[in-house]
VOPAGU-2260 file (C-alpha; in pm, 1 decimal, decimal comma):
REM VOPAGU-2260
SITE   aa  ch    i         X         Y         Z
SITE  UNK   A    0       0,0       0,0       0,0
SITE  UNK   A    1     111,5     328,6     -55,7
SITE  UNK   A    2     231,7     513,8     232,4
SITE  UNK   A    3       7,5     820,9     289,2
SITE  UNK   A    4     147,9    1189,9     268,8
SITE  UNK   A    5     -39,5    1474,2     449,0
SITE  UNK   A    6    -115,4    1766,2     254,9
SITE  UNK   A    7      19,1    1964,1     537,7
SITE  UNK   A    8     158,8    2005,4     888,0
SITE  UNK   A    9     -21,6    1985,4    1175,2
SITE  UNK   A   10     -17,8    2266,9    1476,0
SITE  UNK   A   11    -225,9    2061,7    1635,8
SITE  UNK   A   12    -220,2    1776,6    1834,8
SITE  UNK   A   13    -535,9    1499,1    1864,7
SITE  UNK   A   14    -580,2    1186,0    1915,8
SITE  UNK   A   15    -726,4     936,0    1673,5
SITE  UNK   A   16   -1057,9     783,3    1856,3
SITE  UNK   A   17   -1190,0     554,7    1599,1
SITE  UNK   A   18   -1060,2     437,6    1201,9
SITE  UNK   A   19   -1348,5     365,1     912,2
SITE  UNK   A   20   -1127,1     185,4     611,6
SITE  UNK   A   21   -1273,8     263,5     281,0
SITE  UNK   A   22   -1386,6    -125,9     296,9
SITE  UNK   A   23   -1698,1    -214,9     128,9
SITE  UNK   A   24   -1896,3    -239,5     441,2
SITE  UNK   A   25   -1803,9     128,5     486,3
SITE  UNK   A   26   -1913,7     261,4     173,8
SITE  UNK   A   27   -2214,2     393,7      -3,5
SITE  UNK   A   28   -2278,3     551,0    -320,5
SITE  UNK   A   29   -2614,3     729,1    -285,2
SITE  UNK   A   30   -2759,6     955,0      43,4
SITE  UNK   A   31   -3016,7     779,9     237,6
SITE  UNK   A   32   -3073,1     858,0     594,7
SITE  UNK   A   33   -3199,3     450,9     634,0
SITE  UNK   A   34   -2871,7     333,2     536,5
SITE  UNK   A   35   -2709,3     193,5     863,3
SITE  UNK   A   36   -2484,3     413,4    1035,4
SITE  UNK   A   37   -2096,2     233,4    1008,0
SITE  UNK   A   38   -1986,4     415,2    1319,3
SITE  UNK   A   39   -2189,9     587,4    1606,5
SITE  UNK   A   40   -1934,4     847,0    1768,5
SITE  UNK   A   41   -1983,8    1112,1    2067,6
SITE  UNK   A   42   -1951,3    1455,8    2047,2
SITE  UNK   A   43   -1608,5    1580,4    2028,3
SITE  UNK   A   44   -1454,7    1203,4    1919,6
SITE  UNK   A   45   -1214,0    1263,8    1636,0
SITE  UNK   A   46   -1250,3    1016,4    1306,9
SITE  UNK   A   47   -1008,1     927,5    1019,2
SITE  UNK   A   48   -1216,8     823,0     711,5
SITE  UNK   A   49   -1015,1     621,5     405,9
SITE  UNK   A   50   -1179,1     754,6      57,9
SITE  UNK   A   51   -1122,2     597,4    -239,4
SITE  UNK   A   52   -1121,2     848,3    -555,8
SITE  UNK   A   53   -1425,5     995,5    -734,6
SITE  UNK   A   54   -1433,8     684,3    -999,2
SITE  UNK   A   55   -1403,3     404,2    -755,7
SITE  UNK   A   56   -1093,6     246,7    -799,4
SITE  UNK   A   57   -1139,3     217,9   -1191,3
SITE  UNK   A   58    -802,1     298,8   -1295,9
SITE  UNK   A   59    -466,0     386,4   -1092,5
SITE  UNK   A   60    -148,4     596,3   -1154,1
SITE  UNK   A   61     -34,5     418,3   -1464,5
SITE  UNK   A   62    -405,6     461,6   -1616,9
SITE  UNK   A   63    -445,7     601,1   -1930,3
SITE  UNK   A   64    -681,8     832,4   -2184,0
SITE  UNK   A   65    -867,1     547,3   -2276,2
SITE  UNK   A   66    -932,5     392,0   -1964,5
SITE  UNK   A   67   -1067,0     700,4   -1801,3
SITE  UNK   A   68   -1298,1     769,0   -2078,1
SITE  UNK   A   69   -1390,8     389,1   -2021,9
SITE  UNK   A   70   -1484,4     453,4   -1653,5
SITE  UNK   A   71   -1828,2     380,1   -1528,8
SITE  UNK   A   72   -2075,7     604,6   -1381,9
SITE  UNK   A   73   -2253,0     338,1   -1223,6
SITE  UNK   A   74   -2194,5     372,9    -953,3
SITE  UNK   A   75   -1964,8     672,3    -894,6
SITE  UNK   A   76   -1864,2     839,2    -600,9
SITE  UNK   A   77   -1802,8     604,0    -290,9
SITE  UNK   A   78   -1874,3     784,6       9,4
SITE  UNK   A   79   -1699,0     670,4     268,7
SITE  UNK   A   80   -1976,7     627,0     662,4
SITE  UNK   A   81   -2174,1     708,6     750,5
SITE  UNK   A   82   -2094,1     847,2    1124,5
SITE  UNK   A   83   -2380,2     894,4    1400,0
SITE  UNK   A   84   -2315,0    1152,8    1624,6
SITE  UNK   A   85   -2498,2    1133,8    1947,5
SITE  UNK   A   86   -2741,5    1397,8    2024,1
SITE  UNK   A   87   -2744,8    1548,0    1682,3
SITE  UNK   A   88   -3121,7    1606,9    1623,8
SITE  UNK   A   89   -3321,6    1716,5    1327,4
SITE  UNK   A   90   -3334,2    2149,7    1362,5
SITE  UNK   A   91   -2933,4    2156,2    1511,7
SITE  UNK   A   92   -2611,3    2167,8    1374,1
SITE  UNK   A   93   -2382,7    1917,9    1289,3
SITE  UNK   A   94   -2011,8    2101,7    1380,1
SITE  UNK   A   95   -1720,5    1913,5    1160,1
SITE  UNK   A   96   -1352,6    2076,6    1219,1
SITE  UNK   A   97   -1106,1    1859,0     951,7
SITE  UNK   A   98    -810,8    1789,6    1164,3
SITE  UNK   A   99    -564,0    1638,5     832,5
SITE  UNK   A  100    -582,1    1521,8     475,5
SITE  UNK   A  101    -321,1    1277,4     351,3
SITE  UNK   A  102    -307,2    1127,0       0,4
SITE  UNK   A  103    -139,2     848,7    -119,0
SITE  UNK   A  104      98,5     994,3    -369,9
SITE  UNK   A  105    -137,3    1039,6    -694,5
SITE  UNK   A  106    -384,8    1143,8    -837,3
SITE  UNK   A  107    -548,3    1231,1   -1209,4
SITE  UNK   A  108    -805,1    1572,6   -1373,6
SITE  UNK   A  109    -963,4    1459,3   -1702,5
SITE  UNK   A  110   -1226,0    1531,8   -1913,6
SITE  UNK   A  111   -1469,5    1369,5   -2185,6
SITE  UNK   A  112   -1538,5    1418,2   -2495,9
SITE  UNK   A  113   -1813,2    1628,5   -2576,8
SITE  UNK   A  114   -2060,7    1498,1   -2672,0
SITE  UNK   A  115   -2115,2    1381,1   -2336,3
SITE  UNK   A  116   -2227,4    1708,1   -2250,4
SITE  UNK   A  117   -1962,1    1723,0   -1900,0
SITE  UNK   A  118   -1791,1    2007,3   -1756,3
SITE  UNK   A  119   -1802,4    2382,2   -1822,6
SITE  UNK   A  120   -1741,4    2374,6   -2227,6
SITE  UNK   A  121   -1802,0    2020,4   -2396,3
SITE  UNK   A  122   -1919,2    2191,8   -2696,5
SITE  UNK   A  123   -1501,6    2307,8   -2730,8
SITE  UNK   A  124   -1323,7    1948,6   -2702,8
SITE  UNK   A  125   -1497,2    1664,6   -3006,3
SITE  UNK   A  126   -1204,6    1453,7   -2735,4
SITE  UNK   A  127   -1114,4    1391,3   -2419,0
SITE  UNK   A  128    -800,1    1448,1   -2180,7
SITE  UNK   A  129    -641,6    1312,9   -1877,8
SITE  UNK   A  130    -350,1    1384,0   -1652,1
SITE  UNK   A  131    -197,7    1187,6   -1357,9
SITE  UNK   A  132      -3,9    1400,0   -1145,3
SITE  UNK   A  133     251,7    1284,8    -933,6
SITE  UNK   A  134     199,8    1403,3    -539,9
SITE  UNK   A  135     489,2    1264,4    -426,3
SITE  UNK   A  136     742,3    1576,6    -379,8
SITE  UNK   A  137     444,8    1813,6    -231,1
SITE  UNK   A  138     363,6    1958,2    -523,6
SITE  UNK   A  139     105,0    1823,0    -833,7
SITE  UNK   A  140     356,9    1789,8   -1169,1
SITE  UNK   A  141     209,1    1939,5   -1464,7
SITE  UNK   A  142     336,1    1982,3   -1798,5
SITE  UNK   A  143     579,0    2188,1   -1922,3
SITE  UNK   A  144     769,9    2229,0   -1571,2
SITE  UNK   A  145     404,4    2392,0   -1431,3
SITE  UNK   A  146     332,6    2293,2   -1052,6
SITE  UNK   A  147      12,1    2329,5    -906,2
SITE  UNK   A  148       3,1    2311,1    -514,7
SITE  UNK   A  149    -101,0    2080,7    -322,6
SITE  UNK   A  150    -406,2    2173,9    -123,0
SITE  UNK   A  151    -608,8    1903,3      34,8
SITE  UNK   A  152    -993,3    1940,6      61,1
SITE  UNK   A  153   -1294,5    1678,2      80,0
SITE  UNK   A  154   -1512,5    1763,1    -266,6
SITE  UNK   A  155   -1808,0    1584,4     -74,9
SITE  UNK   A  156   -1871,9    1608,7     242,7
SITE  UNK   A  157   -2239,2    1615,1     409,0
SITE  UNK   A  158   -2532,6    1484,2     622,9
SITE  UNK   A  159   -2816,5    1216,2     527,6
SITE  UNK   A  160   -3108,7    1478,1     375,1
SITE  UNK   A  161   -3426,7    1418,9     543,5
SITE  UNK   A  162   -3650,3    1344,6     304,7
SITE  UNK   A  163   -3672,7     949,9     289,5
SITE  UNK   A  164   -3512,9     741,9     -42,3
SITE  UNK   A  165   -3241,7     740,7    -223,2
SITE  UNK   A  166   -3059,0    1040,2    -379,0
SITE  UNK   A  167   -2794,8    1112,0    -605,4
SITE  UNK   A  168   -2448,4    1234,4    -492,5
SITE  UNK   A  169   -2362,5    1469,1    -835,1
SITE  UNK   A  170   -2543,7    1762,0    -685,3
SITE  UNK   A  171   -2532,8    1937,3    -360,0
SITE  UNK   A  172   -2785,3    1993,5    -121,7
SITE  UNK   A  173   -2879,9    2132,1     152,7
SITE  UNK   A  174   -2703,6    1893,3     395,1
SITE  UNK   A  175   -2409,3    1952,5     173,3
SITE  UNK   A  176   -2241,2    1679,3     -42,0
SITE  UNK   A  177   -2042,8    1775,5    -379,4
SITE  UNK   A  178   -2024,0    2110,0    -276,3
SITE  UNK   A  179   -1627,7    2105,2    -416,5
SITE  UNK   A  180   -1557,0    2412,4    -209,7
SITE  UNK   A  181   -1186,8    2413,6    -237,7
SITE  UNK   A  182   -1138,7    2615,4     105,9
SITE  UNK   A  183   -1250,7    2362,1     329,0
SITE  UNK   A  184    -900,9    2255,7     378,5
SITE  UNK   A  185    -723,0    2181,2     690,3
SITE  UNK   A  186    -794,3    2357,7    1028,8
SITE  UNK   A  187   -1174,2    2478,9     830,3
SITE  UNK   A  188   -1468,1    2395,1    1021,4
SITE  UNK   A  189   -1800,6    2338,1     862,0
SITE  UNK   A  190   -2133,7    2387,6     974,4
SITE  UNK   A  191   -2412,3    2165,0     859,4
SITE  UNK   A  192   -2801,5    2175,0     910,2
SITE  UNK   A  193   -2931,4    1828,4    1064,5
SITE  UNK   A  194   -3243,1    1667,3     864,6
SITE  UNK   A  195   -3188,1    1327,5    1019,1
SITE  UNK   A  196   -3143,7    1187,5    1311,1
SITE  UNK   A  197   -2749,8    1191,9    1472,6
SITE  UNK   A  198   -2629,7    1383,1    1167,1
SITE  UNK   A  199   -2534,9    1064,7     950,6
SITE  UNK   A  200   -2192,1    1235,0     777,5
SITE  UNK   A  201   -2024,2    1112,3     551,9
SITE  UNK   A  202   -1712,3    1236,8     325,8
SITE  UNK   A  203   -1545,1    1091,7     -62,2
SITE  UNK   A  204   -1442,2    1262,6    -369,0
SITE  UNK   A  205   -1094,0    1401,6    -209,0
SITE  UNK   A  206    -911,5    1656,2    -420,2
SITE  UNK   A  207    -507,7    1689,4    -364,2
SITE  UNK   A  208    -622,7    2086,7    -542,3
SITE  UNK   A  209    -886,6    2220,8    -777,1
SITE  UNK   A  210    -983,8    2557,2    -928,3
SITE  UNK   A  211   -1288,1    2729,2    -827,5
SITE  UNK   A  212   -1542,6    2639,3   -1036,9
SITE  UNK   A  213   -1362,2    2278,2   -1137,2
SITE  UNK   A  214   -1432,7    2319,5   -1503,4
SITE  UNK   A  215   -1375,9    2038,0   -1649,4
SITE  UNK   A  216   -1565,7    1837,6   -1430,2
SITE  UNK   A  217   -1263,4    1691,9   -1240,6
SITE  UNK   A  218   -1047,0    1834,0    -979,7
SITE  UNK   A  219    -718,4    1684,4    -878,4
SITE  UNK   A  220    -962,1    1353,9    -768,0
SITE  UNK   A  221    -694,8    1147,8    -518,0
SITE  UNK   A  222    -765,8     879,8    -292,8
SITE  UNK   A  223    -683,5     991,9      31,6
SITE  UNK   A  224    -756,1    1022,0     447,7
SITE  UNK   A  225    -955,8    1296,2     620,0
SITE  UNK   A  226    -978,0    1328,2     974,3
SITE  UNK   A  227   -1247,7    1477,9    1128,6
SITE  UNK   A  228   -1342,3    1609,3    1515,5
SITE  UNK   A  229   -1751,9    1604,6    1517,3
SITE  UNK   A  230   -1953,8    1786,2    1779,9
SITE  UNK   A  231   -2328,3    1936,6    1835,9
SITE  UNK   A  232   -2437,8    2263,5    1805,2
SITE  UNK   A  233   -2769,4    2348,2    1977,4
SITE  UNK   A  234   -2730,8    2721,9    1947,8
SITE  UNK   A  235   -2719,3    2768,0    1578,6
SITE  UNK   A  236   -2989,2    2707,7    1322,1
SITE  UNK   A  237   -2901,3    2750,1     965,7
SITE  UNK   A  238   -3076,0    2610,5     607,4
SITE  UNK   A  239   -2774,8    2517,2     406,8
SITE  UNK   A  240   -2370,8    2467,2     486,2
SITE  UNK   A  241   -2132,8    2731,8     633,0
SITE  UNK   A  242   -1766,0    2723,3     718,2
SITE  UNK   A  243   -1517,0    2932,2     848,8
SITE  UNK   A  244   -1145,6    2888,8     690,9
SITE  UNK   A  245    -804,8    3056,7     715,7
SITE  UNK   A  246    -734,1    2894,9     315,1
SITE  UNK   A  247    -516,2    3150,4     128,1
SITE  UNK   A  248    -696,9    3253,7    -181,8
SITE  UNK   A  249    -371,5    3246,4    -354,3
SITE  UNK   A  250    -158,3    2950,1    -427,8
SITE  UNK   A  251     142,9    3073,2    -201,8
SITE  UNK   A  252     -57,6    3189,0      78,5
SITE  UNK   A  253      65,8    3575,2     -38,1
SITE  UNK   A  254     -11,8    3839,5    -268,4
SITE  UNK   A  255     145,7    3766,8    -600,8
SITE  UNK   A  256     120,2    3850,4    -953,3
SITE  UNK   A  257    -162,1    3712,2   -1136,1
SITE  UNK   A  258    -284,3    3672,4   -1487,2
SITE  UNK   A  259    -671,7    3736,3   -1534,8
SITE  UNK   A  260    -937,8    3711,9   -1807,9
SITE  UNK   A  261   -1279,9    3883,6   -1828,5
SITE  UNK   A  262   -1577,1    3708,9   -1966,4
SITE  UNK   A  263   -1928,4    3991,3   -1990,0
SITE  UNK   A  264   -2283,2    3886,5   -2048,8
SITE  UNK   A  265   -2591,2    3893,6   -1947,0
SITE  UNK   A  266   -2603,3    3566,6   -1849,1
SITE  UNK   A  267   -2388,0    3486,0   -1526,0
SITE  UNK   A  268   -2320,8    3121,8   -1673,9
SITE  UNK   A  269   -2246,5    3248,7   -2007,1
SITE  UNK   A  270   -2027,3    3481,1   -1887,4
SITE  UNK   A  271   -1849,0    3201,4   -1654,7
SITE  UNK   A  272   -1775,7    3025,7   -1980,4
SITE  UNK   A  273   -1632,3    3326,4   -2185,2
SITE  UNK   A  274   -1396,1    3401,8   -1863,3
SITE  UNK   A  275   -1261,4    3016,7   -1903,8
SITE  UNK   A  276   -1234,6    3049,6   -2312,8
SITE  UNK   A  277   -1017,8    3365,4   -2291,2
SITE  UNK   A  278    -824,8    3179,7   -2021,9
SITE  UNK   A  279    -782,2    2854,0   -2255,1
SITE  UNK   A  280    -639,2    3072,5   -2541,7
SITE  UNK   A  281    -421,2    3276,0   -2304,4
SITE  UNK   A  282    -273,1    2935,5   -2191,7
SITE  UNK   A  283    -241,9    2780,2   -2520,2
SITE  UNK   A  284     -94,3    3094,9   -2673,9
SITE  UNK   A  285      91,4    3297,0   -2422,3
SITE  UNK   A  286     229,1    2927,2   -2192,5
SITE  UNK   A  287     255,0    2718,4   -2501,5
SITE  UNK   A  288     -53,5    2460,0   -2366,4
SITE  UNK   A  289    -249,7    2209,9   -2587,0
SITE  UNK   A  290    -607,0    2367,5   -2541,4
SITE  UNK   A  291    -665,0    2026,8   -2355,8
SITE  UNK   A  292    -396,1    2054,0   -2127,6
SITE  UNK   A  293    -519,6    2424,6   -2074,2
SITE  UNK   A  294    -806,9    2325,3   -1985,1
SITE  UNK   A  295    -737,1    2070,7   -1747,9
SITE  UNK   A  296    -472,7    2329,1   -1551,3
SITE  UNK   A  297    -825,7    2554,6   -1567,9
SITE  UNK   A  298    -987,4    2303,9   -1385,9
SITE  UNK   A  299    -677,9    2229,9   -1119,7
SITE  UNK   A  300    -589,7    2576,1   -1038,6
SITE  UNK   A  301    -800,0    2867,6   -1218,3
SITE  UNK   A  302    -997,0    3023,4    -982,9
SITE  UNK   A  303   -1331,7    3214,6   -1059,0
SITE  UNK   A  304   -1467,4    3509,6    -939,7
SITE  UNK   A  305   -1838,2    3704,9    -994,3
SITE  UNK   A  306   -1676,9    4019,7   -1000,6
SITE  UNK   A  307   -1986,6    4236,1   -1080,5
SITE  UNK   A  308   -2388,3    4152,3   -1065,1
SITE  UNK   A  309   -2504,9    4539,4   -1038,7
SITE  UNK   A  310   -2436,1    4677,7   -1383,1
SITE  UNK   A  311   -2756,9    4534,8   -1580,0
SITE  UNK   A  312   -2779,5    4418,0   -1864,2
SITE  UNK   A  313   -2444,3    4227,7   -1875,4
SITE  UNK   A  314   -2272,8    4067,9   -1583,8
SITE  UNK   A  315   -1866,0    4026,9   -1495,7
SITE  UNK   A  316   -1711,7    3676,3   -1439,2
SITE  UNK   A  317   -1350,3    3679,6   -1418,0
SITE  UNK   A  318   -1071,8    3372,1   -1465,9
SITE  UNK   A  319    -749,8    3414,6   -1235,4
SITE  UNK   A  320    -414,6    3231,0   -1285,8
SITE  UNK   A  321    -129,2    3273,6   -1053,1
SITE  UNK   A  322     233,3    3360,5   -1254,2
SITE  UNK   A  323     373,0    3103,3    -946,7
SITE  UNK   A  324     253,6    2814,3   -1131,4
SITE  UNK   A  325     507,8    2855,6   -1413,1
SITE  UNK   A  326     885,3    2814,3   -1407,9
SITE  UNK   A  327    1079,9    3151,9   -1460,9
């Protein structure tokens, strides 16, 4: 087995108080507050979950274009618990400070081809791309001597929704889920609302980095470990997730210089995808990028911004890259 890296340092110490292994018996692939809890925990116990990546174990590190446009969306997403929490009752809120993140060395951003209608702009790639970048030195390798920090974050992570049955894990809720919030890093703490009873949480679809907005439908997906300290809040109510997080919104934790592109329409999801195009071409043309490999660094470590939603008709969306990402 690989031996696990953590994404960063801890200044903190804690103790371990129980282990779920990303074992079948520990897994699930849909949200369903009936499915039996695999752990019932007290408030303030600390967890480590093992998550496999987004696809399941499909491929590994020496995995190919072809295989990842072979994977399988049924199922997709195993989600490692879930974890009861005692005392956590429908109305309070479900307190969940991530202690540590450790992958195992790898991990791969792809897209498909277009026609399968994924990701921000499937009508600009007729084919599909894939990277596997190599965690091992604590940094993700890109092309072309480009390095994108590492930057370890849970892309689901959420409670069992109230309402009874089975439902999907591609869109977020709520009670959270793929919510892909890149800041909810180590030392974050995140706030859910509880719909059933003793919380039910449960975490999968780690990302070693990813750019706001994860364009091209994949971050940097990595199997990896997330610890977790639970506990109850009976003096909050709130309707959907909120965190607090001291993530840099820059790659080096500084101000530096960026590069940025400007997409304007009236349409705030138009816009979003005129912001990426002018950022693809920059790449290709300015960093010497295949439009595919552009797009796939777009996905790992663009990050988007509504910059303006006051100056009708037309709206601002605007694409960031940081100049620390490429070799002098």
């Amino acid at each position: 087995m690989t031996t696990p890296v953590q994404c960063v340092y801890m200044t903190q110490s804690y103790t371990v108080d129980y282990e779920l292994s990303d074992d079948d018996e520990n897994v699930h692939h849909v949200w369903d507050n009936s499915i039996e809890p695999a752990l019932t925990v007290e408030p303030g116990d600390v967890v480590r979950f093992e998550c496999r990546d987004a696809f399941d174990e499909q491929f590994g590190p020496d995995a190919d274009l072809a295989e990842f446009l072979n994977a399988s969306f049924d199922p997709v997403h195993p989600v490692t618990g879930p974890v009861y929490v005692e005392g956590a009752e429908p109305g309070d809120v479900l307190e969940v400070e991530f202690l540590n993140f450790e992958h195992k060395g790898w991990g791969y951003t792809g897209f498909f081809e277009g026609e399968r209608g994924f990701g921000l702009l499937p009508e600009e790639f007729e084919e599909g791309g894939f990277h596997v970048w190599d965690l091992a030195d604590g940094v993700a390798e890109f092309v072309n001597g480009i390095e994108v920090p590492i930057d370890c974050f849970p892309g689901i992570a959420g409670l069992a929704p109230g309402e009874d049955g089975e439902h999907g894990t591609l869109p977020p809720r709520d009670t959270g889920g793929n919510m892909d919030v890149k800041h909810m890093t180590e030392g974050s703490t995140v706030y859910f609302p509880v719909e059933a009873e003793g919380g039910l949480f449960s975490t999968a679809d780690c990302h070693a980095a990813q750019g706001d907005g994860e364009v091209c439908v994949t971050g940097i997906e990595a199997p990896m470990f997330v610890t977790a300290r639970f506990d109850v809040r009976k003096d909050q109510h709130i309707e959907q997730p909120q965190f607090e997080s001291h993530h840099p919104y820059t790659p080096t934790g500084r101000d530096e210089p960026m590069y940025a592109t400007t997409g304007i329409a009236p349409d705030l999801m138009d816009a979003t995808k005129k912001a990426v195009r002018h950022m693809i071409d920059h790449l290709h043309d300015e960093r010497g990028l295949t439009r595919a490999e552009a797009y796939i660094l777009c996905s790992a470590a663009v990050d988007l911004k509504v910059s303006e939603v006051v100056d009708a008709p037309n709206w601002t969306v605007t694409a960031y890259v940081a100049e620390s990402l490429f070799p002098e």
